[in-house]
N, C-alpha and C positions, 0 to 999 in steps of 0.2 A: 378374217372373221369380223362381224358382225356385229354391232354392242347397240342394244339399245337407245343409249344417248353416249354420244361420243367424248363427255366428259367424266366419264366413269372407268376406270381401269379396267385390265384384261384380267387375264388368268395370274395366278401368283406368279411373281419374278417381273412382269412386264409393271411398265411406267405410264403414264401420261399425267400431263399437268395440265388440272383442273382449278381455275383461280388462284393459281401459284401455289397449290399443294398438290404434292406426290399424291397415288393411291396405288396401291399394289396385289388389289382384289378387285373380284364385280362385286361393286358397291349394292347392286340391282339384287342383289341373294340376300343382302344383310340389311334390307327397311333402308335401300339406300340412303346410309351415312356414310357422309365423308369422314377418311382421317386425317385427324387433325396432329402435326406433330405437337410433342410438346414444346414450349416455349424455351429458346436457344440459352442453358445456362449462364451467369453472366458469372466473370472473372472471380475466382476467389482474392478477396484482401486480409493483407495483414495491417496491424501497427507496426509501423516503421519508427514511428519518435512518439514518447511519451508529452503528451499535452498539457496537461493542470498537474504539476506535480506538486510533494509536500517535501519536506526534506529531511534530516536528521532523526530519527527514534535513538532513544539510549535505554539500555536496561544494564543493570545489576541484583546483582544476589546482598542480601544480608539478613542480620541474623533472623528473621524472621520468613525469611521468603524472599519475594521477588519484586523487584521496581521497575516500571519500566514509567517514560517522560518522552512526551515532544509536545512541540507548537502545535497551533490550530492554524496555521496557515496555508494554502493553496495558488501557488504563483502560476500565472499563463502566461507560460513564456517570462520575461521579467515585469511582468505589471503581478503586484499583489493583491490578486482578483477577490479569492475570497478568506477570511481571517478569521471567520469561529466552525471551523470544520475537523469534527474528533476524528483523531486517525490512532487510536486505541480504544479496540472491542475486546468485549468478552467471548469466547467461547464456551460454554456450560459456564460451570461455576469451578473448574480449577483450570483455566488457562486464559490469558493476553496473547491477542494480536498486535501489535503493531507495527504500521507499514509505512513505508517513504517510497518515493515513484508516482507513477501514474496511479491517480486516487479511482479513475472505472474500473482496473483493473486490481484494484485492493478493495473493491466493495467485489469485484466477481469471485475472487478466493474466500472473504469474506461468507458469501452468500452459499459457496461449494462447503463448505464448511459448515455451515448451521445446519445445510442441508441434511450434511450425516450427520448432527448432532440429532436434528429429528426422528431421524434411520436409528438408530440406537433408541432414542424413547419411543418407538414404536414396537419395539421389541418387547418392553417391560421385564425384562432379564436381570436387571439391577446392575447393568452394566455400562460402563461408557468408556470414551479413548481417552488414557492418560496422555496428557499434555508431550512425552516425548513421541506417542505412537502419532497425535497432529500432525508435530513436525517431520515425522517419517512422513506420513501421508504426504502433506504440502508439498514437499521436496518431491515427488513423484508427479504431483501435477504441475509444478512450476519444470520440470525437467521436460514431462509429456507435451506442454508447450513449447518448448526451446528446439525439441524435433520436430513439428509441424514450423517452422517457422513463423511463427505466432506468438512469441514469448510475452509473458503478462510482464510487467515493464516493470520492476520496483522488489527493494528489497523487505522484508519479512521478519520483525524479533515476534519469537518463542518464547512467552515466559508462562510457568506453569507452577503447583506446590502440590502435591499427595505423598499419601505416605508418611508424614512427616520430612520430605524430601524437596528440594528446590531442585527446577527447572531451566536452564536458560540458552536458547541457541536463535541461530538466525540461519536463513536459505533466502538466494537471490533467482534473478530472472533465468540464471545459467542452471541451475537447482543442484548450484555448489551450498552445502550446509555445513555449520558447525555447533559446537559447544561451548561455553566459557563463562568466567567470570564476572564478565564487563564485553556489553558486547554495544555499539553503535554503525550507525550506517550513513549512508552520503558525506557529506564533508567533517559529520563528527566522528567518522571512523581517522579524520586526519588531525582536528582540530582539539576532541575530547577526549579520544580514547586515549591519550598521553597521560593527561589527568588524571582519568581514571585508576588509571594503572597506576602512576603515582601513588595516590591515595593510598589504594588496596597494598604497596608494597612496604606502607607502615605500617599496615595491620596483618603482616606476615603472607599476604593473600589467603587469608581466613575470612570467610563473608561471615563466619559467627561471633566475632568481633566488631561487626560493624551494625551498629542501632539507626534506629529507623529516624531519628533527626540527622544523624549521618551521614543515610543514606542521600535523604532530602536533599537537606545543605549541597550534597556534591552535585546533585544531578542539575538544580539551581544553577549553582556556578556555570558547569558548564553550558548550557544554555543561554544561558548568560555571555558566554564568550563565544557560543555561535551567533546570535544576534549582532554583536558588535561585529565580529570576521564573515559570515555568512550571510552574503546579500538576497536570499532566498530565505530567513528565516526568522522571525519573531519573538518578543518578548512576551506574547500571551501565550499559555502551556496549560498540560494537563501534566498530572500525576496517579499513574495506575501501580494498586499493590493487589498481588492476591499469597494468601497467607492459609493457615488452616483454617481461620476466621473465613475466608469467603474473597471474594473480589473488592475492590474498593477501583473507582474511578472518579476523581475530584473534578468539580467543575470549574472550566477555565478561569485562570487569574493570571492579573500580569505581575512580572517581574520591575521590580526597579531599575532604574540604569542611570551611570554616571557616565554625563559624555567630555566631562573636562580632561581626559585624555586628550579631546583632538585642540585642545588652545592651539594659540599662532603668535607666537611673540614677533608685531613688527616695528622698526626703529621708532622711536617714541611714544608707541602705544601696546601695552601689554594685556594679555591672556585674553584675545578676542575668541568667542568659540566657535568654533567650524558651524556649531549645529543647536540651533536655537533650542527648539523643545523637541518631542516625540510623541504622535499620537498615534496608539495605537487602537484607536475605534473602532472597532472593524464596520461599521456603517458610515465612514470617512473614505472619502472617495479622493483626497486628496493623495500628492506624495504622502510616504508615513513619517519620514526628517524635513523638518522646514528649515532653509538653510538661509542666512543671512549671510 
């Protein structure tokens, strides 16, 4: 058979290659145009390893509600890159986020999140998700990732108040959740949550015993002792409460610190310190301990 120009394909089924594309029609019927395939998919990726991570979140219940506390810091890899970055949001006005892990991946849950908080005011129903129905929710996305092999990299505290009622759970990248009293993550799940639980097991594990200087005081402390044990973590912090009052989120201040723990007693010279002062600037580009 016969084709008018011999770089135009035959009847359907038949082939020839025309400038290195296929055609699988006379082109000469159709305002001869060539087809063009679509451009060859390229690989789908995952995150394999979280990059700029934040570390520890702590929350507790007392009598008023809910606390949760961490740092502002963001370490890459072990350089502590950036140092006034909030990793406690609001959601509406009765729920706390906060996150530790990979911080793109705690603003994309963040961002899924606001999303239906808008899906709800758009409704004008008078209605919104209490703070446990969040936690259901997130735990389904952070789960729905973890089967795509795509898991959003970082753990999640839950804190919330309605009802008259306190809130408090956390769900991870495996979108294992729970509930509790005193709840922390990263190495304060190792380093605070001891404390914590101490505390609470003076005041019978009744968080309506425990007042809101308290609460404070304890979350200090321990922050305070991840700074000193957690190389990953800082002495500038927030503090978030949300109560029947509403939300509350302080703007960052730092903790004091004592570093005469680390003295050196050497034969005829005594209490030298490991660690001269501590700056923690966050526009200080130096180490954060200058050591002598």
């Amino acid at each position: 058979m016969q084709f008018p120009n011999p770089g135009y394909g035959g009847p359907t089924g038949s082939q020839s290659l025309f400038n290195g594309q296929f055609s699988w029609f006379d082109h000469s019927k159709f305002g001869d145009q060539v087809y063009k395939p679509q451009p060859q998919l390229k690989p789908k990726k995952q995150t394999k390893d979280p990059i700029v991570r934040g570390t520890s979140i702590l929350g507790i219940k007392y009598k008023d509600g809910v606390m949760l506390a961490g740092d502002t810091l963001l370490s890459y890899g072990s350089l502590a890159r950036f140092r006034d970055i909030q990793r406690i949001r609001a959601v509406g006005n009765e729920t706390l986020i906060g996150g530790s892990g990979e911080y793109s991946d705690y603003t994309e849950v963040m961002r899924i999140l606001q999303e239906q908080q808008v899906q709800d005011e758009i409704k004008e129903d008078g209605t919104t998700l209490p703070p446990w129905a969040i936690h259901s929710y997130l735990t389904r996305i952070l789960y729905q990732a973890r089967n795509k092999f795509d898991p959003l990299w970082g753990e999640y505290v839950i804190g919330g108040f309605r009802d008259g009622k306190s809130y408090l759970g956390v769900a991870d990248l495996h979108g294992t959740a729970y509930q509790d009293t005193t709840i922390a993550t990263g190495f304060g799940n190792h380093l605070a949550r001891p404390l914590l639980r101490d505390f609470f097991s003076t005041k019978n594990n009744d968080p309506s015993q425990v007042t809101y200087e308290e609460a404070k005081t304890l979350l200090e402390t321990c922050l305070k002792v991840l700074f000193y044990r957690d190389a990953r973590a800082l002495n500038r912090i927030q503090i978030a409460t949300v109560t029947a009052e509403g939300i509350k989120i302080s703007e960052p201040y730092e903790l004091p610190t004592d570093w005469t723990s680390g003295m050196i007693n050497y034969p005829g010279i005594k209490n030298i310190p490991m660690v001269q002062n501590v700056n923690t600037d966050p526009n200080n580009n130096n180490n954060n301990l200058v050591r002598i």
